[in-house]
TORLO-49933 format. One line per 10 residues: number of its first residue (from 1); their letters; for each residue x, y, z of N, C-alpha, C. Coordinates in Angstrom, 1 decimal. Example, Ala and Ser with C-alpha at 12.3 -4.5 7.8 and 13.67 -1.06 7.14 Angstrom:
2
1> as> 13.2,-5.7,7.8,12.3,-4.5,7.8,13.2,-3.3,7.8 | 12.8,-2.2,7.1,13.7,-1.1,7.1,12.9,0.0,7.9 $
This chain:
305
1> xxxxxxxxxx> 104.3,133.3,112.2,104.0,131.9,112.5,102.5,131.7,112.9 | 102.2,130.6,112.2,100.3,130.5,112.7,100.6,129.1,113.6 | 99.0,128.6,114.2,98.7,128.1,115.4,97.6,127.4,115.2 | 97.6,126.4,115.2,96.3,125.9,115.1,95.9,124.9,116.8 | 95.0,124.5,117.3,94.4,124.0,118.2,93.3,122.9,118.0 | 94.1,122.1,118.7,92.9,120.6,118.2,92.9,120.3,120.3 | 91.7,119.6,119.8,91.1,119.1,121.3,90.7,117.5,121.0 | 91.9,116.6,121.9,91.7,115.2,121.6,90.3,114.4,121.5 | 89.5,114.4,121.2,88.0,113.5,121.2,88.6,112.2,121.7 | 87.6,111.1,122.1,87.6,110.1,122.7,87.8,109.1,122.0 $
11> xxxxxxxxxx> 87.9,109.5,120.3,87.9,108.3,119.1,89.3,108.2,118.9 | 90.2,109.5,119.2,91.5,109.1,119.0,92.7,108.8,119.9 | 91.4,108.9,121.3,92.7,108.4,122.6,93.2,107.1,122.1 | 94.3,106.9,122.5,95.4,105.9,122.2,96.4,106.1,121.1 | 95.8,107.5,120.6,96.7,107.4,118.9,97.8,108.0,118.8 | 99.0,107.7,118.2,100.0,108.1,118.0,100.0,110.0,117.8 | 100.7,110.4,118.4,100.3,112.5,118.0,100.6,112.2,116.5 | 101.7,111.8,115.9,102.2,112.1,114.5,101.2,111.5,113.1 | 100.5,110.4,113.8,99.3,109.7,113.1,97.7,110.7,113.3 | 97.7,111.2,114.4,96.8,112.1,114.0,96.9,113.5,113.6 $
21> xxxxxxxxxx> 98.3,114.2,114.1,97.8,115.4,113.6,98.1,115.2,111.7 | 98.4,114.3,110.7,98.5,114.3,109.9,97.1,114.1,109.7 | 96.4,113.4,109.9,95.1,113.0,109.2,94.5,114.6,109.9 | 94.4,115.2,111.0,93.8,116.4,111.2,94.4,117.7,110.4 | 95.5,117.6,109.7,95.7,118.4,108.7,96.2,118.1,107.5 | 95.5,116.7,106.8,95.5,116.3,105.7,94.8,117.5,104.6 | 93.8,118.4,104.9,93.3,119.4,103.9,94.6,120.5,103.3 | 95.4,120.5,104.1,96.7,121.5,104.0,98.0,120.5,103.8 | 97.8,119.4,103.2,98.8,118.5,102.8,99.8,118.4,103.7 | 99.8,118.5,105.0,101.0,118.3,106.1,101.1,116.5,105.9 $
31> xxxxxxxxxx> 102.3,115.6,105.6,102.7,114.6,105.4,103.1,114.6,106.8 | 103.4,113.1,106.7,104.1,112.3,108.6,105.1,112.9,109.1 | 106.1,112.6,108.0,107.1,113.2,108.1,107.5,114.9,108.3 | 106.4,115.7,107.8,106.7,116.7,107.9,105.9,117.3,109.1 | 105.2,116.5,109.9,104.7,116.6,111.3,105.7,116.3,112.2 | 106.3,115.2,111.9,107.5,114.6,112.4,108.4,115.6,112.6 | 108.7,116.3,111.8,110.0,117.4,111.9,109.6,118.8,112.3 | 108.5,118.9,112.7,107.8,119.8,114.1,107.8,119.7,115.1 | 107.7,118.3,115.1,108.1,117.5,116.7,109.4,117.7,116.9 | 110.3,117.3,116.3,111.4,117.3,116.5,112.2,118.6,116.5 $
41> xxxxxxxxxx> 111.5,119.4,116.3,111.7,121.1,116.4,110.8,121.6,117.5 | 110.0,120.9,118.1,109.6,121.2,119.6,108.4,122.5,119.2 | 107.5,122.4,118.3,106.5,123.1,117.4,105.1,122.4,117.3 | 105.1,121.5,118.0,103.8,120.8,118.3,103.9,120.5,120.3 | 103.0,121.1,120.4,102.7,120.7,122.3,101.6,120.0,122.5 | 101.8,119.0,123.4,100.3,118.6,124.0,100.4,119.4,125.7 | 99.1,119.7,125.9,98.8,120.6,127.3,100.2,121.1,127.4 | 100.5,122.1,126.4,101.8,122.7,126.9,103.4,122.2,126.6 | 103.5,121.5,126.2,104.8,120.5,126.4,105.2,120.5,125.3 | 106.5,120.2,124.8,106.4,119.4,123.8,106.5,117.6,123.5 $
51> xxxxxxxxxx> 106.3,116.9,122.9,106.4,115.6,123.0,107.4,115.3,121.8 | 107.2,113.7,121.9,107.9,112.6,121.0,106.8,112.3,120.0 | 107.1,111.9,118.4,106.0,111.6,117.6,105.6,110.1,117.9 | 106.1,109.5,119.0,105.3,107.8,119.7,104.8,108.2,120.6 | 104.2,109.9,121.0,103.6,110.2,122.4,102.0,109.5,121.8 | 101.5,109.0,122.9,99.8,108.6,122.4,99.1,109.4,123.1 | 98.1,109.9,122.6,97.2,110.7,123.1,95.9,110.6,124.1 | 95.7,111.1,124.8,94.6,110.7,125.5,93.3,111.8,125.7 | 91.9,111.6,125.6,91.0,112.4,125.7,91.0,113.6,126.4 | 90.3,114.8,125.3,90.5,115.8,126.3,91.9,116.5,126.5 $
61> xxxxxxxxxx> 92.6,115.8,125.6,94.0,116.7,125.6,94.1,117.2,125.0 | 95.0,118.6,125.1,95.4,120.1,124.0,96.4,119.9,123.1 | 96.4,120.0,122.0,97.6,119.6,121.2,97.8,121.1,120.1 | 98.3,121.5,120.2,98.8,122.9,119.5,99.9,122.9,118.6 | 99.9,123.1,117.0,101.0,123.1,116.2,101.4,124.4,115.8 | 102.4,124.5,116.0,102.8,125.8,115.6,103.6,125.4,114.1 | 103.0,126.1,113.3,103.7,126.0,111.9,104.3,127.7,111.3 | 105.6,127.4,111.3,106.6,128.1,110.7,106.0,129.0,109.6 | 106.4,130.5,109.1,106.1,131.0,108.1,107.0,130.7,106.9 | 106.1,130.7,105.5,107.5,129.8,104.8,108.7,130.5,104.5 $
71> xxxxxxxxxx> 109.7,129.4,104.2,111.1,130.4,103.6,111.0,130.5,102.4 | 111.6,131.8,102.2,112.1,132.1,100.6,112.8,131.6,100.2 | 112.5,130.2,99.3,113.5,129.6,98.3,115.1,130.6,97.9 | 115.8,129.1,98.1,117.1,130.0,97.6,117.9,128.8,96.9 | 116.9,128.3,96.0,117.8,127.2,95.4,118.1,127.7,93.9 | 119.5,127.6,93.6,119.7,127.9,92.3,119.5,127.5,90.8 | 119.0,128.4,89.9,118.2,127.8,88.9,119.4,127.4,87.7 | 119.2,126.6,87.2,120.3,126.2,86.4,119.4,125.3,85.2 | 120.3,125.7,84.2,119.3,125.8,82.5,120.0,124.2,81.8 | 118.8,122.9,82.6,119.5,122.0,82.1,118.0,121.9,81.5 $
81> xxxxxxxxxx> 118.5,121.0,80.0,117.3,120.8,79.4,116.1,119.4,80.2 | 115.0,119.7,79.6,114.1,119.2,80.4,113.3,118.2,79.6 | 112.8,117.0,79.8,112.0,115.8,78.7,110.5,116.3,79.3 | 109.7,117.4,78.8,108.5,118.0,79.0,107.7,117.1,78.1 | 106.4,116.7,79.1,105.5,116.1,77.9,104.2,116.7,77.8 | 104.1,117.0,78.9,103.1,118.5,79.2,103.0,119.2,79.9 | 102.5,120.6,79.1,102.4,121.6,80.1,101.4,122.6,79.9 | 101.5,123.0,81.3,100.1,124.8,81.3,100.3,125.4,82.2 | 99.3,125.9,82.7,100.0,127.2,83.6,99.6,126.3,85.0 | 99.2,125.1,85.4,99.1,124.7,86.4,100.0,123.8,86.5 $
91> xxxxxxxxxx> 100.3,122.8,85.8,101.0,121.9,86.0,101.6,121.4,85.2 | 103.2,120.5,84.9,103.8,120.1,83.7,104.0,118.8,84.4 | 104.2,117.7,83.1,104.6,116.5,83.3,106.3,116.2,82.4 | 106.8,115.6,83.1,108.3,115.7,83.0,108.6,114.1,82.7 | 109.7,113.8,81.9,110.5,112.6,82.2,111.4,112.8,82.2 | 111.8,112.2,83.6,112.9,112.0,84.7,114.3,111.0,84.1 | 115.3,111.9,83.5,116.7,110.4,83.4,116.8,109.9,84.3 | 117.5,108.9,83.8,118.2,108.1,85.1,119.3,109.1,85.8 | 119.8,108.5,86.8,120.5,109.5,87.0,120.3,111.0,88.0 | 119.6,111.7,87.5,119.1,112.5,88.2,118.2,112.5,89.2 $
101> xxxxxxxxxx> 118.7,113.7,90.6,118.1,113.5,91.9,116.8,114.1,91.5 | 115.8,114.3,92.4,114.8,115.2,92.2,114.7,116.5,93.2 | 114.8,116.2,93.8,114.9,117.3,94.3,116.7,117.7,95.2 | 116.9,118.7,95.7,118.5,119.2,96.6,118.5,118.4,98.2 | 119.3,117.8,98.3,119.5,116.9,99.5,121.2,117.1,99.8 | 121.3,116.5,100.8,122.7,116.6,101.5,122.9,115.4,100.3 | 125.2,116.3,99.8,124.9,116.0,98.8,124.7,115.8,97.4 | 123.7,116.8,97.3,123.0,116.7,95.9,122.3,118.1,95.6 | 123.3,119.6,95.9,122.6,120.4,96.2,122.8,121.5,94.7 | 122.8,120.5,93.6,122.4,121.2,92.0,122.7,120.1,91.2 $
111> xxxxxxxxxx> 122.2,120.7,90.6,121.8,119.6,89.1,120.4,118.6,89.0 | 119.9,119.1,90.0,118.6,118.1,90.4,117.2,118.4,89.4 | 116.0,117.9,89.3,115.4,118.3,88.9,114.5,119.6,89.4 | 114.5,119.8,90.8,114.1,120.9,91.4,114.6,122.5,90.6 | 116.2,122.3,90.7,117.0,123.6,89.9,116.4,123.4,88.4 | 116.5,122.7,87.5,115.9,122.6,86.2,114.9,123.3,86.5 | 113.8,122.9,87.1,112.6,123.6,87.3,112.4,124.7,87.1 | 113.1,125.3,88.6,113.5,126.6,88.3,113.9,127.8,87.9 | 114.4,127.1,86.8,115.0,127.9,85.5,113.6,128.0,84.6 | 113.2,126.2,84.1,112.4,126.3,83.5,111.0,127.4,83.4 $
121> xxxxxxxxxx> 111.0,127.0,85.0,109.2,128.1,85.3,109.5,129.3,85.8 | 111.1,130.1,85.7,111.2,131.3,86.4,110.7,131.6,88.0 | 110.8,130.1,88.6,110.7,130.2,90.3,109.7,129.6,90.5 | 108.2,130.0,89.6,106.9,130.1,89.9,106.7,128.3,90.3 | 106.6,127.7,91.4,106.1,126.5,91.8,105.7,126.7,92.5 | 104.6,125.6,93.5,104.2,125.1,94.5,105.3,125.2,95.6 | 104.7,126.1,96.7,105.8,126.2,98.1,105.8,125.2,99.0 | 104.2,124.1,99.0,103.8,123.7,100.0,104.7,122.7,100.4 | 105.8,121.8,100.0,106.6,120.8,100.2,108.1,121.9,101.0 | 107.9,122.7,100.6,109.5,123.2,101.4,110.3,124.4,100.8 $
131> xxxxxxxxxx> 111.5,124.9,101.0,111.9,125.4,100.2,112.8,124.7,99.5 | 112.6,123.3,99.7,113.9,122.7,98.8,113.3,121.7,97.8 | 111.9,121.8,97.7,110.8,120.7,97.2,109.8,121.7,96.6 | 110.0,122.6,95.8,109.3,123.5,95.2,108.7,122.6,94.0 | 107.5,122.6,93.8,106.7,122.0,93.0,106.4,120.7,93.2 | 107.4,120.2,94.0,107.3,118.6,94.3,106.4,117.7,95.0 | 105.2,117.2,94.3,104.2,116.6,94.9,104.2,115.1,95.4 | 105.2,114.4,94.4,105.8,112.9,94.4,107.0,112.9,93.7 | 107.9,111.3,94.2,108.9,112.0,93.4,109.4,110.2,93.2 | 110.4,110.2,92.5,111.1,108.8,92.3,112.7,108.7,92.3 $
141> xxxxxxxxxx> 112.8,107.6,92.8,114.4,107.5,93.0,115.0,107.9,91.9 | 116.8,108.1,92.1,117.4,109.2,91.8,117.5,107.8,90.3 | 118.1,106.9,90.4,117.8,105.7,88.9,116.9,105.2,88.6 | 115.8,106.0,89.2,114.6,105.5,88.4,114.4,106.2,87.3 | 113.8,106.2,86.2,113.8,106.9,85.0,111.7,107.1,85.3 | 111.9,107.7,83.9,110.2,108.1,84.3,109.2,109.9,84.6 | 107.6,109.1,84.6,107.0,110.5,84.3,106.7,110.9,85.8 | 106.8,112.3,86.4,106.6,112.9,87.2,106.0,114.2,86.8 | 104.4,114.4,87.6,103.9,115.6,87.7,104.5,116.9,88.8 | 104.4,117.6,88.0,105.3,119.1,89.3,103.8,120.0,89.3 $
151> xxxxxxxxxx> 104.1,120.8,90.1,102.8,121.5,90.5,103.0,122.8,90.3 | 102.5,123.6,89.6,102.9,125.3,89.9,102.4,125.9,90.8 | 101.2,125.6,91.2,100.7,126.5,92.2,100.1,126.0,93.2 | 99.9,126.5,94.4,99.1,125.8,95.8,98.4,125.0,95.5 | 97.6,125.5,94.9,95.9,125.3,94.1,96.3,123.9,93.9 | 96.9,123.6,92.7,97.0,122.8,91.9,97.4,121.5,92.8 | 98.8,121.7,93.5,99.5,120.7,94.7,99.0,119.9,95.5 | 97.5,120.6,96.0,96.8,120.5,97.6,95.7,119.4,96.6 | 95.3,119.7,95.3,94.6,118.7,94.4,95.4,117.6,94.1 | 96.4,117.5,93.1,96.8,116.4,93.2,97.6,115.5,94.4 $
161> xxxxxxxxxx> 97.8,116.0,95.7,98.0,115.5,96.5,97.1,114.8,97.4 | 95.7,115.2,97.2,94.6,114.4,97.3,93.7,112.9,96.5 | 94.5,113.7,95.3,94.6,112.5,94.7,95.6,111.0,95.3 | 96.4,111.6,95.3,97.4,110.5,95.8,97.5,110.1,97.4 | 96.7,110.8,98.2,96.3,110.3,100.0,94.9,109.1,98.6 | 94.0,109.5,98.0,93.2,108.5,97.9,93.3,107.4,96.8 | 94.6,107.2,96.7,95.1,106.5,95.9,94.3,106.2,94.6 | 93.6,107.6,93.8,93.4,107.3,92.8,94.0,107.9,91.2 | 95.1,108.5,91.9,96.3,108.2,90.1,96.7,107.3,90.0 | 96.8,106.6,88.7,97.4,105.7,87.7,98.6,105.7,87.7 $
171> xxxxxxxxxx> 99.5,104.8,88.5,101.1,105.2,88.4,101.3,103.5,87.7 | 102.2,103.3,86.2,102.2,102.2,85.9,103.9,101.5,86.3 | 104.6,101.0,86.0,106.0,101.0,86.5,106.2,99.9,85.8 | 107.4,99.9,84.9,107.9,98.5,83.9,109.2,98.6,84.6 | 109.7,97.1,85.1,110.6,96.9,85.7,111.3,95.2,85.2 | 112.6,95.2,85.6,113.2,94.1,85.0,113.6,93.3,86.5 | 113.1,91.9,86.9,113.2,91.2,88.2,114.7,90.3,88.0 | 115.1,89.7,89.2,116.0,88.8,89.1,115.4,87.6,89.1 | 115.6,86.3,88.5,114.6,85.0,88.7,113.2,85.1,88.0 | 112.9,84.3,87.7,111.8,83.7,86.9,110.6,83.9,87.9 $
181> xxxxxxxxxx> 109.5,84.6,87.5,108.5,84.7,88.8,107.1,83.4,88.0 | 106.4,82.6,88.7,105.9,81.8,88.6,104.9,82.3,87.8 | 104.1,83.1,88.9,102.5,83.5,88.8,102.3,84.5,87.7 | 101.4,84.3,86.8,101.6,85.6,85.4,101.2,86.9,86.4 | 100.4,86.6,87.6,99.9,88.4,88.4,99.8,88.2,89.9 | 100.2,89.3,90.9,99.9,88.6,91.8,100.2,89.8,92.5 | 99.8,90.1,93.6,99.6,91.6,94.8,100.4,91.2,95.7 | 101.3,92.7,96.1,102.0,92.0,97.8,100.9,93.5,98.6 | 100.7,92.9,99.6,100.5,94.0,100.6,101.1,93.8,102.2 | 101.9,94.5,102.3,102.8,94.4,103.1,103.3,95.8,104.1 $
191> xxxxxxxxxx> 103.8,96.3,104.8,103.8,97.8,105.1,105.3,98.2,105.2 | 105.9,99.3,104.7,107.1,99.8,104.4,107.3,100.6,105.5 | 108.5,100.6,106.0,109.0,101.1,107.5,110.5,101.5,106.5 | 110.9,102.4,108.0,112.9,102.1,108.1,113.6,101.4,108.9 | 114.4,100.5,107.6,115.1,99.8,108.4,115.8,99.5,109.9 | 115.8,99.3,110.9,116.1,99.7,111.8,117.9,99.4,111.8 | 118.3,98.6,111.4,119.9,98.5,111.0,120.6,99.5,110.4 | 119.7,100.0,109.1,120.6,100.6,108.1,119.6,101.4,107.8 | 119.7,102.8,107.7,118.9,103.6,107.8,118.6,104.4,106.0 | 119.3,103.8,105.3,119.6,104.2,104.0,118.5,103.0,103.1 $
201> xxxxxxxxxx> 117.9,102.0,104.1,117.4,101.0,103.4,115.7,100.9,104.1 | 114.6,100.9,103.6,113.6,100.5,103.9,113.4,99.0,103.6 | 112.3,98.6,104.8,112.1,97.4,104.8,110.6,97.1,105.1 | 109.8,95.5,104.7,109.0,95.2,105.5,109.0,95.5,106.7 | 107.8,96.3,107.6,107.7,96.8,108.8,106.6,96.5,109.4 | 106.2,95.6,110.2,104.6,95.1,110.7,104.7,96.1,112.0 | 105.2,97.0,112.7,105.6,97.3,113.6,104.9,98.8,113.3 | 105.9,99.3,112.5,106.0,101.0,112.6,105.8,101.0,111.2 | 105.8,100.1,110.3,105.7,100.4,108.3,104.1,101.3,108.1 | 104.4,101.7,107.1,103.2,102.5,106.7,102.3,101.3,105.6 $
211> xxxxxxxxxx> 101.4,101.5,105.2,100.3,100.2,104.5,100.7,100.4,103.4 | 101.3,99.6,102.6,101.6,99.3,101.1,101.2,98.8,100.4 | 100.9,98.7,98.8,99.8,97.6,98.2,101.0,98.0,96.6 | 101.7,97.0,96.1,101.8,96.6,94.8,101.5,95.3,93.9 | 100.6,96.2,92.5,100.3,94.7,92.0,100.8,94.7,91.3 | 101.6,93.5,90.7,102.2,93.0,89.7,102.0,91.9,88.1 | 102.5,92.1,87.1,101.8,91.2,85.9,103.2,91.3,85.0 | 103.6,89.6,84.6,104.4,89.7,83.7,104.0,89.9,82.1 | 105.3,90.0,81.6,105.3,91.0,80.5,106.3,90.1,79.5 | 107.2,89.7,80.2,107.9,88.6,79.2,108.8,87.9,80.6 $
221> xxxxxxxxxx> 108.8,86.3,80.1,109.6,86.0,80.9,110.8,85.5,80.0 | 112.4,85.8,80.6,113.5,85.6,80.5,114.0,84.1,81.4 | 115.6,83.4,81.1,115.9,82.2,81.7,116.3,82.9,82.9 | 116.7,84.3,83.4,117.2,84.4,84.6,116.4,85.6,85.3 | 115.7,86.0,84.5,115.0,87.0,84.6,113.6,87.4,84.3 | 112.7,88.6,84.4,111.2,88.7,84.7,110.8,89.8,84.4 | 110.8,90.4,83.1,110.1,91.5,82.6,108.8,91.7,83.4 | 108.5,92.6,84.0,106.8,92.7,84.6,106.5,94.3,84.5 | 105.3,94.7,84.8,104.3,95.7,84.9,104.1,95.9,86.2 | 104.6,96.8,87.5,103.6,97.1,88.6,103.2,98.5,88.6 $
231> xxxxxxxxxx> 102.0,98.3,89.4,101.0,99.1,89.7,100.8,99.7,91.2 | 100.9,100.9,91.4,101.4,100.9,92.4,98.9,101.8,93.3 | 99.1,101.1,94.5,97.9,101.8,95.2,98.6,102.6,96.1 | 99.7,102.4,96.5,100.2,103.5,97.4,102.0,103.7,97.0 | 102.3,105.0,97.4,103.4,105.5,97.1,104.8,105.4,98.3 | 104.8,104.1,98.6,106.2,104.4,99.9,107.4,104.6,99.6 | 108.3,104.9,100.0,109.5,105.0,99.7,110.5,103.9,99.4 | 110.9,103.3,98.0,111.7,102.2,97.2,110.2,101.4,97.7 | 108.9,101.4,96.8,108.2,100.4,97.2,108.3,99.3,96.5 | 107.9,99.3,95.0,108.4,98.5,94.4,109.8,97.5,94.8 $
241> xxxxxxxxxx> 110.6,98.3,94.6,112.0,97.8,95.4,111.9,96.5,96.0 | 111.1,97.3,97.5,111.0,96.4,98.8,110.1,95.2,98.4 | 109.1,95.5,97.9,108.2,94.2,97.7,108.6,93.3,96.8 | 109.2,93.9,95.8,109.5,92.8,95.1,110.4,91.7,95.6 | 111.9,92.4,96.1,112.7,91.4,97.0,112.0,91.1,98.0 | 111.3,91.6,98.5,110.6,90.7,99.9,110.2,89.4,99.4 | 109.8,88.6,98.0,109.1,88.3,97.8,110.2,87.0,96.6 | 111.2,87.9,96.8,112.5,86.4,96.4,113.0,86.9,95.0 | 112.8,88.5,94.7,112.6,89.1,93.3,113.0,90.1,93.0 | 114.1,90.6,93.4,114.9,92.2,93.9,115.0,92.6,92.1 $
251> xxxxxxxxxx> 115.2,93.7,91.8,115.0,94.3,90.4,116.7,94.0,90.1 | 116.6,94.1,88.8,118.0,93.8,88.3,118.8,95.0,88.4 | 120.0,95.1,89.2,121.0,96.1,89.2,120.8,97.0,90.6 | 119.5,96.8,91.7,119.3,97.1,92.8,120.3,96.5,93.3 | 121.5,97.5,93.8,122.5,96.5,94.5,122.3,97.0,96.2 | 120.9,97.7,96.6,120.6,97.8,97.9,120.1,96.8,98.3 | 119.1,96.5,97.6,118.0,94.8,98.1,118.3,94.2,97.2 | 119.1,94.0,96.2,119.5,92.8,95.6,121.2,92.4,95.4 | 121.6,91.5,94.6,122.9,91.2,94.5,123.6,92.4,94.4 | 125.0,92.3,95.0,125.6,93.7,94.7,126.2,93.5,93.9 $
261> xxxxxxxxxx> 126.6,92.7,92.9,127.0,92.4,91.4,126.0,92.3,90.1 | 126.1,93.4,89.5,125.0,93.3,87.9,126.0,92.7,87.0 | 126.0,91.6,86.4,126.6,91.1,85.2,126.3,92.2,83.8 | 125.7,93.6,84.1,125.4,94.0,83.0,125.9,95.4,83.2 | 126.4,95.9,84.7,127.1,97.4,85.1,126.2,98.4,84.8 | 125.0,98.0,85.4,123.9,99.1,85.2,124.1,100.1,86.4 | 123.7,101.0,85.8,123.2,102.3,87.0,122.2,102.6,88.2 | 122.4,101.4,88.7,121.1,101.1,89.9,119.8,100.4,88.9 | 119.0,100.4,90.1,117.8,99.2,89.6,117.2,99.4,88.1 | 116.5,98.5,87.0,115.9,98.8,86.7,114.4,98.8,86.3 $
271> xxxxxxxxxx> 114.1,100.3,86.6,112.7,100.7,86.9,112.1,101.9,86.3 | 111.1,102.3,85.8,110.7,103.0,84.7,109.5,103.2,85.1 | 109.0,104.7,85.6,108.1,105.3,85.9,106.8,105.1,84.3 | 106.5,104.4,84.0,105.5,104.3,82.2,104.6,105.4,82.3 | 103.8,104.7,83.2,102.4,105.3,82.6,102.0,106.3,84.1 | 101.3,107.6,83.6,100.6,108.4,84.9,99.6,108.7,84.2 | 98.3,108.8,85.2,96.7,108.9,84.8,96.7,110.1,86.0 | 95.7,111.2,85.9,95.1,111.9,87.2,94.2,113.0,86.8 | 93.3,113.1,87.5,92.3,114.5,87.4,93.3,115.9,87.3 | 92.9,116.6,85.7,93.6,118.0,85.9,92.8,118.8,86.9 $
281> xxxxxxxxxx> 93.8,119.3,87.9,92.7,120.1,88.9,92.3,121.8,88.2 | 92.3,121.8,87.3,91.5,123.4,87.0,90.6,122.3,85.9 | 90.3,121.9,84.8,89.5,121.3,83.9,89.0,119.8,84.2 | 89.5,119.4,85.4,88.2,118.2,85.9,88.6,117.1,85.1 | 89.2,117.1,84.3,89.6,115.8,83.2,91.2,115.1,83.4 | 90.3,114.1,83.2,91.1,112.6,83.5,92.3,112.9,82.2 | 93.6,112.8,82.5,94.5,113.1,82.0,95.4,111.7,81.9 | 96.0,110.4,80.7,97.0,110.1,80.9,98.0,110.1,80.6 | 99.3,109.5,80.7,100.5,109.8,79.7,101.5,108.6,79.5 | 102.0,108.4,78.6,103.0,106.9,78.6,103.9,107.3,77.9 $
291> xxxxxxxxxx> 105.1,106.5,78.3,105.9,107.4,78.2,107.3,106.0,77.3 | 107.9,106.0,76.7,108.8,105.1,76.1,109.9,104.7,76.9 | 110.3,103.4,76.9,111.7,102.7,77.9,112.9,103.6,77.5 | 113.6,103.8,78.4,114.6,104.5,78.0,115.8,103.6,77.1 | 116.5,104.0,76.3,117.3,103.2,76.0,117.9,102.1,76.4 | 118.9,102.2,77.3,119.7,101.1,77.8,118.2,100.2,78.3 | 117.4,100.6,78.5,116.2,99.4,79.1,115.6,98.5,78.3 | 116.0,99.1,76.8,115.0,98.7,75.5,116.5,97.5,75.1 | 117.7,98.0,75.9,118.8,97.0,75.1,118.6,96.1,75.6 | 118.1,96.1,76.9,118.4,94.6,78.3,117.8,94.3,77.8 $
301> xxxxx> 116.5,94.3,77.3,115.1,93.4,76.6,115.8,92.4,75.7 | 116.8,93.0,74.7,116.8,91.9,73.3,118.1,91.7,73.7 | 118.9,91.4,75.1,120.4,90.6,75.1,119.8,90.2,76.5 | 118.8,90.0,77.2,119.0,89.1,78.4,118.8,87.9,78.1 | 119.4,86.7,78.6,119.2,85.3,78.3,117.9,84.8,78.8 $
């Protein structure tokens, strides 16, 4: 187990422990959450102790993380075919069915894209997400369809994850809205929390939400409906989702934030990872990829009224 030691400066008294020690070991890709679950493993102390991740810090105080040695993966590899669109020895880009989780959760513990993986690369991924998140740098809900980058190695992970803290990959998203949206383009920026009711649902959060930015542009308008394009600056969890219904416009067949009746018996929302842009981290070059509607998405287009 290693140890690291920070000494609170006077810029960050007041600040949440879980908000700073993430930005103090943003170089080593530690996320909130996965600060969060140190805390809650009693693996981060201030002057000794351990705290809560709403402890706020004050100047001059010791704050010590102790970070775990990693586990040896023990998730099973299983030889399901894979929609590769590129690959090399650093990193492959994949399209994701609908349907499929991405990674093993309570569950959901095969068939995921995680196991595909490692079959596909013989194990060899990126550790730094977990042992149950091997390669996994970002990821998309389980009906969302779409392109996802996996990472094979440290190297490669700790790069494109920097990319995405500075919000400069290209994530494009073709999605089908409920209702006629007015404006041909228009931004929500709003901040994405958890629900405090229902813990299975994210919501606008001015409180505890993390800073969200989606832009949006239609694409065809329907009599009941709203073909659009969003663009995401930050990556929260169901963002699109949330913003859109925040905004009078829940995606067709989202029966979490929208109607829980689809007149069309779709498979959860729909939403289509399109287009990914990002710097390859070994060759420096701007890489993009686009990717085709999945079927049943290309049928809604020529039968929605």
């Amino acid at each position: 187990m290693q140890s690291k030691t920070f000494l609170v400066e006077n810029e960050y008294s007041g600040e949440r422990i879980d908000k700073y020690l993430t930005e103090q070991m943003a170089d080593e890709s530690f996320t909130r959450s996965r600060i969060q679950k140190l805390l809650d493993l009693q693996q981060i102390l201030v002057n000794g102790h351990p705290v809560k991740a709403n402890r706020k810090l004050k100047e001059n105080e010791e704050v010590v993380i102790h970070i775990p040695d990693p586990v040896q993966m023990d998730i099973k590899a299983e030889n399901i075919p894979l929609d590769i669109v590129y690959e090399d020895k650093e990193i492959l880009v994949v399209n994701k069915p609908k349907g499929m989780v991405v990674h093993p959760a309570l569950g959901h513990y095969s068939g995921t894209l995680v196991n595909a993986l490692m079959y596909h690369c013989d194990g060899k991924l990126s550790g730094i997400n977990g042992e149950l998140r091997p390669g996994i740098v970002h990821r998309i809900d389980m009906n969302t369809t779409g392109l996802l980058v996996v990472c094979k190695s440290d190297y490669a992970h700790n790069f494109i994850a920097n990319q995405l803290r500075e919000h400069s990959i290209t994530r494009k998203y073709h999605a089908i809205v409920n209702g006629c949206l007015k404006e041909d383009s228009g931004t929500i920026q709003a901040p994405i929390g958890r629900d405090r009711k229902d813990r299975k649902r994210m919501g606008i959060n001015y409180e505890n939400g993390k800073d969200a930015t989606t832009h949006y542009k239609v694409l065809k308008r329907f009599r009941y409906y709203t073909y659009i394009e969003c663009q995401l600056e930050t990556g929260r969890t169901h963002q699109i989702r949330v913003h859109m219904a925040s905004i009078g416009h829940p995606l067709l067949g989202d029966d979490l934030y929208g109607p829980k009746n689809c007149p069309y018996h779709l498979q959860g929302q729909t939403l289509h990872a399109k287009v990914l842009g990002f710097i390859h981290p070994r060759s420096r070059k701007y890489l993009e990829f686009d990717s085709e509607l999945p079927e049943y998405f290309q049928k809604l287009l020529t039968i929605l009224p």
